[in-house]
N, C-alpha and C positions, 0 to 999 in steps of 0.2 A: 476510579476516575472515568466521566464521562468522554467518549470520543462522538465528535458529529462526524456528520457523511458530506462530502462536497456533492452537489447536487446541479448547479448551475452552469451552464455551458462554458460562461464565462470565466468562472471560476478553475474549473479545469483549466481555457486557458491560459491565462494567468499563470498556474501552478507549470502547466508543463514549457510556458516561453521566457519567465523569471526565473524558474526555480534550477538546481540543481540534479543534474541523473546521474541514478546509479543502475546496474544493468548487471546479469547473471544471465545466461540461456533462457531461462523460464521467465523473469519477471524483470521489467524496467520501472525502477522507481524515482517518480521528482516529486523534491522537496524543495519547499518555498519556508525560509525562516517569515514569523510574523510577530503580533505584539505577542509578550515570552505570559502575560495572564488568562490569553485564550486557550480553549482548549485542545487537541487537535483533531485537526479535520480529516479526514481520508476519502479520498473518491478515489472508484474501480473502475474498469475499462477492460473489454475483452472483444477483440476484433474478430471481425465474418471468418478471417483463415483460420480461425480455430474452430469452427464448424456449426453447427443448425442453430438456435434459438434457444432451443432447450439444455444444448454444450453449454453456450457463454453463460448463459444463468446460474447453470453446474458451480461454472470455475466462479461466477462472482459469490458464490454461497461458500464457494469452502476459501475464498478468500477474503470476504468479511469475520469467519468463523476464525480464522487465523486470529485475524488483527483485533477482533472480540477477545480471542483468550489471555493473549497476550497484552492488553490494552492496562492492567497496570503500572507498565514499564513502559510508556509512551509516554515522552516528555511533553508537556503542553508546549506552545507556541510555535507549530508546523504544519504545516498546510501539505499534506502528499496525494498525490496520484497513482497507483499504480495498475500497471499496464500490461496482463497476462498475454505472453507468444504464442505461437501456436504449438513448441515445445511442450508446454504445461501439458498437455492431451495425454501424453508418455509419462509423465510423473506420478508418483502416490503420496498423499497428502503429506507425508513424513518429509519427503523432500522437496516439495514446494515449501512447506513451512522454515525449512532450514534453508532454503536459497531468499526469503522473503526477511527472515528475522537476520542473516546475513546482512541486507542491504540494508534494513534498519540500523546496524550497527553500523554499519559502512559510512551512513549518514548523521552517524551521532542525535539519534530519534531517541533509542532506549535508552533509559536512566540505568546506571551504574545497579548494582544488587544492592550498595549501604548509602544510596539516591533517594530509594522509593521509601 
């Protein structure tokens, strides 16, 4: 399944002032239900307190790389953002990945195992 990227200022906010959050220490995620034929979208976001340029870049590659792998278990029709703390710095991918596929579920994004 294809997943696009939110890219547009707007768009983000939109997703994070309609949509729904869900929140773990590491990662705050909104979700904006949409038409259920689209595909879904994701935009990343990682703010200055988590440190230089070359950090947030870090965190938005291994947080695109997450939501890449796991991307045939993303139900279409959801618009998400999400939003790396400045926690994430102390974490290793193992457990960002499990606090992130958490709030996916939290949010009923991933399809069931006899879904997909």
């Amino acid at each position: 399944m294809r997943l696009l990227r939110l890219k547009k200022n707007e768009d983000f906010s939109e997703v994070i002032r309609t949509g729904k959050s869900y929140v773990s220490h590491l990662i705050v995620l909104y979700v904006k239900k949409v038409d259920d034929a689209s595909p879904c979208r994701v935009g990343f976001s990682v703010g200055k307190k988590v440190g230089s340029a070359v950090r947030r870049n870090y965190y938005k590659r291994v947080l695109r790389e997450i939501v890449r792998l796991h991307a045939p278990r993303i139900r279409p029709g959801f618009d998400c953002v999400v939003i790396a703390r400045p926690a994430i710095q102390k974490a290793t991918f193992a457990e960002v990945e499990h606090h992130l596929l958490t709030l996916f579920a939290r949010a009923r994004v991933l399809a069931k195992e006899d879904e997909r």
